[in-house]
N, C-alpha and C positions, 0 to 999 in steps of 0.2 A: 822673364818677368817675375816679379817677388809675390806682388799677388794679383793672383788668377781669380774672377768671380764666375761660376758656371752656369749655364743655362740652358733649358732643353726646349728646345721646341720641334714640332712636328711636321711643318711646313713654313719656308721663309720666299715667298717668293715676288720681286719688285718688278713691275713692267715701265720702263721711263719710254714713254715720243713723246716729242714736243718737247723738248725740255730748252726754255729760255736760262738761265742760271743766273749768267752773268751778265752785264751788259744786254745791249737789242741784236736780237742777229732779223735779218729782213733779206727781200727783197724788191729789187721794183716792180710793182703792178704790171702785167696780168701773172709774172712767172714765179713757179711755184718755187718752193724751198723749206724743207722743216729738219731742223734742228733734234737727233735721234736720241743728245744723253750729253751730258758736260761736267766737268769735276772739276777743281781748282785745288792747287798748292800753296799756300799763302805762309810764309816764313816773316817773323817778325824782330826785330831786333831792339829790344827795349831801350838801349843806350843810347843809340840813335835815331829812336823813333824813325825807323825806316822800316816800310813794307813792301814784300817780294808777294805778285801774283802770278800765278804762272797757271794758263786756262787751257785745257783742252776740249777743242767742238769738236761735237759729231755730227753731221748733218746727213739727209739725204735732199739732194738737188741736182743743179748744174752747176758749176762751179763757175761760171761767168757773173751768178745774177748772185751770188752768197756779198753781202754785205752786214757791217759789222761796226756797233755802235758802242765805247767803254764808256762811259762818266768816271773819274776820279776826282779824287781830294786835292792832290797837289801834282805838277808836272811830273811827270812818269820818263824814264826812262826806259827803251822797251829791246828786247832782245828775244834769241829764238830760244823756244824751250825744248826738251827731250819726253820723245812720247814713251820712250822707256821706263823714265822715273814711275810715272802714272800705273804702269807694269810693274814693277817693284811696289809701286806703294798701294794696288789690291793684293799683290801677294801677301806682301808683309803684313798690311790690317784686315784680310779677309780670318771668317770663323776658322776655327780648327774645327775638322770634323773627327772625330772618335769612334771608334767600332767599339759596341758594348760589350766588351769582352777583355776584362782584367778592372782595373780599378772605376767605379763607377760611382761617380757623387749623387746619382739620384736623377732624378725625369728633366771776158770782158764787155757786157753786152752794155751797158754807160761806163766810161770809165768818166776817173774824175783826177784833175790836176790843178795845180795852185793858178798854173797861168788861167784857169776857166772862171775865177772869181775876182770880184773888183776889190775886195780885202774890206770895208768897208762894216765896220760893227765889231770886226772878231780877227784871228790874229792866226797864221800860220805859225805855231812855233818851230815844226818839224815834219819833215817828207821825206821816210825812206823808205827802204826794199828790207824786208827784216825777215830771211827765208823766204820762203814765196808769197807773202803778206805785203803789197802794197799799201804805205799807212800814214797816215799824217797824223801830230798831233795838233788840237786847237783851243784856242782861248774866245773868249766872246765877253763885250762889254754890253753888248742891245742881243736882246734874246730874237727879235724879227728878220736880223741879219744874219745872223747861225741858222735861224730855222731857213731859210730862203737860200742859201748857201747848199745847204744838205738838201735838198729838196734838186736842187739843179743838178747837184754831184746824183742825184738817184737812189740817196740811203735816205729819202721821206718820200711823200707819194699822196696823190688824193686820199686813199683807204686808212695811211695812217696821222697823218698829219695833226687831226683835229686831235688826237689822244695823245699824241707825242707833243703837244705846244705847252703845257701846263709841265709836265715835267722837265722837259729841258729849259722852260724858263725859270724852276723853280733852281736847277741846275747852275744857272748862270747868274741867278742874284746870290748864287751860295761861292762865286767865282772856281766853281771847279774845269778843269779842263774835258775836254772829249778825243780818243782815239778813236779813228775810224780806221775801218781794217776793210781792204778790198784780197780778192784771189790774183796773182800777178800772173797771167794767162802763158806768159813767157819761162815765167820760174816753175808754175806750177809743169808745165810740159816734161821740163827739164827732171823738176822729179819723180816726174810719173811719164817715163818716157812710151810708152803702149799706152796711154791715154784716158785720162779718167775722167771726162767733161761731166759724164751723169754722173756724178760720185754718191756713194754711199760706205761711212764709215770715219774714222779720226783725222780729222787734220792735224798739220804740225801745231804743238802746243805755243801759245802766243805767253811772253813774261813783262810784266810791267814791274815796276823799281820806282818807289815815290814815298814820300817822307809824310809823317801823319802822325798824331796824339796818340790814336787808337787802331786796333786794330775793325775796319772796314770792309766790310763784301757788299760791292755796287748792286742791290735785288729790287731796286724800285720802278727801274726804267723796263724790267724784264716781264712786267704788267701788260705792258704792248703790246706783247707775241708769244707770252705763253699758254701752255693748254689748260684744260682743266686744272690735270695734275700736274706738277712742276718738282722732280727729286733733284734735290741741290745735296751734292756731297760734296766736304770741306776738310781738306788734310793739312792741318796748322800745328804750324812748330814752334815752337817759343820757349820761355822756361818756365811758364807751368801749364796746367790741366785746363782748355778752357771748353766756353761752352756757348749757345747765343739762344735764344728765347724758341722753344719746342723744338729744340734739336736735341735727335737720340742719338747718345753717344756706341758707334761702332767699335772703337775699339783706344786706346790709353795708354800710355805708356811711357817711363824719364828712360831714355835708354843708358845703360852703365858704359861701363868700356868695355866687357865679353860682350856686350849687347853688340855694339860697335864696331866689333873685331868680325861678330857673324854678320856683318853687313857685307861680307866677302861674297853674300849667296845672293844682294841686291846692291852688286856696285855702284847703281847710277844715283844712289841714296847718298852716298858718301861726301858730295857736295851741299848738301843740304841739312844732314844732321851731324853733330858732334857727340860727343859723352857730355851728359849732362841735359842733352834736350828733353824737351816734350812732345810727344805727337799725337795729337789727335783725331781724330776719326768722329765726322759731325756727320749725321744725316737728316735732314726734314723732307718730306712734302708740299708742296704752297699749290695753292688756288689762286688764280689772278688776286681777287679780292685780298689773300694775302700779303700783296707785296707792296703794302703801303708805306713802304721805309728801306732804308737799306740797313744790311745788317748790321751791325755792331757786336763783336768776338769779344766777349770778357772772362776774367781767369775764371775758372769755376769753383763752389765752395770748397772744396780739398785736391788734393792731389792725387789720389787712390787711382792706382793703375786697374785697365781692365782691359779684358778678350774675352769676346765669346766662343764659345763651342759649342759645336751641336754634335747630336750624340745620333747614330743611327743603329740598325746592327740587331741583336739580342744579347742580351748582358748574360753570357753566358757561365761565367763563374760566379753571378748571384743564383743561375737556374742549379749550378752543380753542389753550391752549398745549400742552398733552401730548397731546393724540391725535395728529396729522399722525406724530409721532415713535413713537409703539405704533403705527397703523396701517404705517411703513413697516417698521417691527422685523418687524412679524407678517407682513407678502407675503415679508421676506424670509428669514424660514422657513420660510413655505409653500414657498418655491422650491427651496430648497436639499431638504428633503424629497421634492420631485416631483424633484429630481435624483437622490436617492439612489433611490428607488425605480426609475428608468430604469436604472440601472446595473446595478442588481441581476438587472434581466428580461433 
């Protein structure tokens, strides 16, 4: 990286549950499920106004009742993602830690299928098996017929319904589409074959592909079922620096071509970045109250690269050049002091 901005701090520490991010994650009433941490990929392609989302859930629950609500912009094409990348890409944008020593700059229980609805208002465009994500995508022209639909499929429910009806209809006079994502009890077995019904921990990362002006992060619908606090982390590529409203930049970066070539130590990077990219490293916090919009990613004022580092340690060849010189400063203080006090007596 060309340039390095430093920073020291003394303790960094983030606690995410509950974390809604993207999209609604639910489930049906009485059975529990909470959502433990979520990050998203999002690559952008300015020429063709096309965006890549690629989402990792954490949840802890059953995996029967885990259901899962996306809004976008324009039909999405959806495939499976690698939870490696997400592994490469905290390696890559996590702090460098430093030891102070040498150079130092200073301080299936509903399932749901097409033949279960009358089609009526809204529109299957698609139903597949995408890794162990059964998922359909849909269109809606009457917001009462989508919500009455989801509602029967088991992804709305008395508890949530009255607060989900104002934004999925706000949703569908904006003609955006919805993916819903269920656990495929069959698939999921297969790849967890010892068994992981109460799961706690990463699911296969889900990737959406859909064409759009801008770059977009769907955070409005995520009002629903988020907690207090809500840490939405954002790794977006493009060609330049961006940024989106109180989000602190974690880490910046145009990668060169040596940048590119050491991408040899986070292979699974390789399809996602080129020489020449940007990558960003976004983080905020939201409070329900928060999420009264969805995001909007725009380039940010300049392009200045950045990594933090945190410094731990004793900075021990500031203590080997500067102490000899404090140490003799202070005897000869002390001295002068024990002189003055003789004088006095």
């Amino acid at each position: 990286m060309k340039h390095i901005q430093h920073i020291c701090i003394l303790l960094w520490l983030t606690v995410a549950s509950n974390v809604f991010a993207d999209g609604m994650m639910m489930t049906s009433a009485p059975y529990y499920i909470e959502e433990t941490g979520q990050q998203a990929l999002i690559t952008y392609d300015q020429a063709s106004s096309s965006e890549t989302l690629s989402i990792l859930p954490s949840f802890r629950g059953d995996t029967n009742d885990f259901a899962w609500i996306i809004p976008v912009p324009n039909q999405p094409a959806l495939e499976e993602g690698s939870e490696q990348v997400f592994r490469d890409l905290r390696s890559l944008t996590s702090p460098r830690y430093h030891y102070r020593d040498g150079d130092w700059d200073g301080c299936d229980r509903q399932n749901f299928s097409p033949d279960s609805a009358d089609g009526g208002g809204f529109e299957i465009i698609d139903s597949q098996l995408v890794g162990y994500y059964q998922t359909m995508i849909l269109a809606a022209e009457q917001a009462p017929a989508l919500l009455a639909v989801l509602t029967h499929w088991g992804f709305l429910h008395s508890e949530n319904i009255d607060q989900a009806t104002d934004l999925i209809t706000d949703y569908v006079e904006r003609d955006w589409y919805f993916v819903t994502v269920r656990v495929d009890s069959t698939s999921f077995a297969e790849a967890f074959p010892h068994g992981y019904s109460q799961y706690y921990g990463h699911l296969q990362p889900l990737t959406l592909t859909f064409n759009n002006d801008e770059i977009i992060y769907p955070m409005r619908i995520s009002a629903l079922s988020a907690a207090e606090s809500t840490e939405v982390n954002l790794f977006v590529v493009g060609d330049h620096r961006v940024n989106f409203t109180g989000a602190t930049t974690r880490y910046a970066n145009r990668f060169s071509q040596k940048e590119y070539s050491d991408l040899r130590w986070h292979p699974s990077l390789r399809g996602y970045l080129n020489p020449g990219d940007f990558l960003t490293h976004l983080q905020r916090n939201f409070a329900p109250n928060d999420m009264n919009e969805d995001l909007t990613i725009v380039r940010a004022g300049n392009d200045d690269e950045y990594l933090q580092i945190n410094y731990s340690g004793v900075p021990w060849l500031t203590i080997f050049l500067l102490g000899p010189p404090a140490l003799w400063g202070s005897y000869r203080w002390l001295t002068r002091k024990r002189k003055d006090v003789r004088l006095r007596s």
